[in-house]
C-alpha positions as CSV (number, residue, x, y, z in Angstrom):
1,X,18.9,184.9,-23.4
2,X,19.8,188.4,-24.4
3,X,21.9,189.8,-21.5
4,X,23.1,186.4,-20.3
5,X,26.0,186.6,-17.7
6,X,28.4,184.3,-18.5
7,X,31.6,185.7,-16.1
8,X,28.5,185.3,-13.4
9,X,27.6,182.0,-14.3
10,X,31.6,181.1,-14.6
11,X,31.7,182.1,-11.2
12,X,28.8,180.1,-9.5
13,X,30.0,177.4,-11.2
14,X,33.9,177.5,-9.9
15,X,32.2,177.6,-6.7
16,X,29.9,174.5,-7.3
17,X,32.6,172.4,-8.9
18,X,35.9,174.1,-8.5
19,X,37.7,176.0,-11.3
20,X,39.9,174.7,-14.1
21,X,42.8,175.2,-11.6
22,X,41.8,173.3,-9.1
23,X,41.4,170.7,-11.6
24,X,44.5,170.1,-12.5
25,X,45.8,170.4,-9.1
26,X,43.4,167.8,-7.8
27,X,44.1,165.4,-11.0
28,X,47.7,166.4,-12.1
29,X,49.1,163.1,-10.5
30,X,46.9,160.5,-11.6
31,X,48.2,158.4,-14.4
32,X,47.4,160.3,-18.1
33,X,44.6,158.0,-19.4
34,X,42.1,158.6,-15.5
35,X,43.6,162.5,-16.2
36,X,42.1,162.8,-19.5
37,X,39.0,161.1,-18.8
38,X,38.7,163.2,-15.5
39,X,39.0,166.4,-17.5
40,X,36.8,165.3,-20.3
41,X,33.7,164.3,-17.8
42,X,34.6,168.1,-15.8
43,X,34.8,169.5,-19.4
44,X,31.0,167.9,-19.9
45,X,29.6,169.1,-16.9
46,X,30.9,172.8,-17.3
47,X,29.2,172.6,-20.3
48,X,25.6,171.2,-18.9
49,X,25.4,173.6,-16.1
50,X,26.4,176.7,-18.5
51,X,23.6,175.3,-20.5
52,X,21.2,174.8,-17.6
53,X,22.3,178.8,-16.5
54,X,20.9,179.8,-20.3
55,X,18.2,177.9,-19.9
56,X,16.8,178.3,-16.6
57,X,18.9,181.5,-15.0
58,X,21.5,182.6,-12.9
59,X,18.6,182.1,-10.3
60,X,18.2,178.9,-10.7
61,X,22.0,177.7,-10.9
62,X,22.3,179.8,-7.4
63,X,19.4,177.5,-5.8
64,X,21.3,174.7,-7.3
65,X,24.8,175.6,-5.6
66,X,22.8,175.9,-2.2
67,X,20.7,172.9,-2.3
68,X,23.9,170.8,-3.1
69,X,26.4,172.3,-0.3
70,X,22.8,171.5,1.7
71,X,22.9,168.0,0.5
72,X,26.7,167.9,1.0
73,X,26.4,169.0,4.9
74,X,23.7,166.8,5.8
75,X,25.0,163.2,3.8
76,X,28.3,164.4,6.6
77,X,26.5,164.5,9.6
């Protein structure tokens, strides 16, 4: 895509999965080997839903956030 945001798509994507501080806050205690293998797999999907923003839009990565926290709120009730 030509004028691609990326700082937007950074941004919808902290929201959806938290940002890489929150990462290591959420993970800095677990033993080394389950923190390296939890920041390769959040490294891997950083990268497939940049890649899905390229492909498909910031549009469709914003539907995406809001039919997840959907999902999220009703698996709760």
């Amino acid at each position: 895509m030509e004028n691609f945001d990326y700082i937007k798509a950074e941004n919808i994507i902290d929201r959806m999965i938290g940002s890489w501080e929150e990462q290591g806050s959420y993970y800095g205690k677990l033993p080394l080997s389950n923190r390296i293998n939890a920041d390769n797999h959040y490294t891997m999907l950083r990268k497939k839903l940049v890649s899905i923003a390229e492909t498909y839009g910031i549009d469709f990565l914003i539907d995406l956030d809001y039919r997840m926290k959907y999902v999220f709120e009703e698996r709760a009730k």
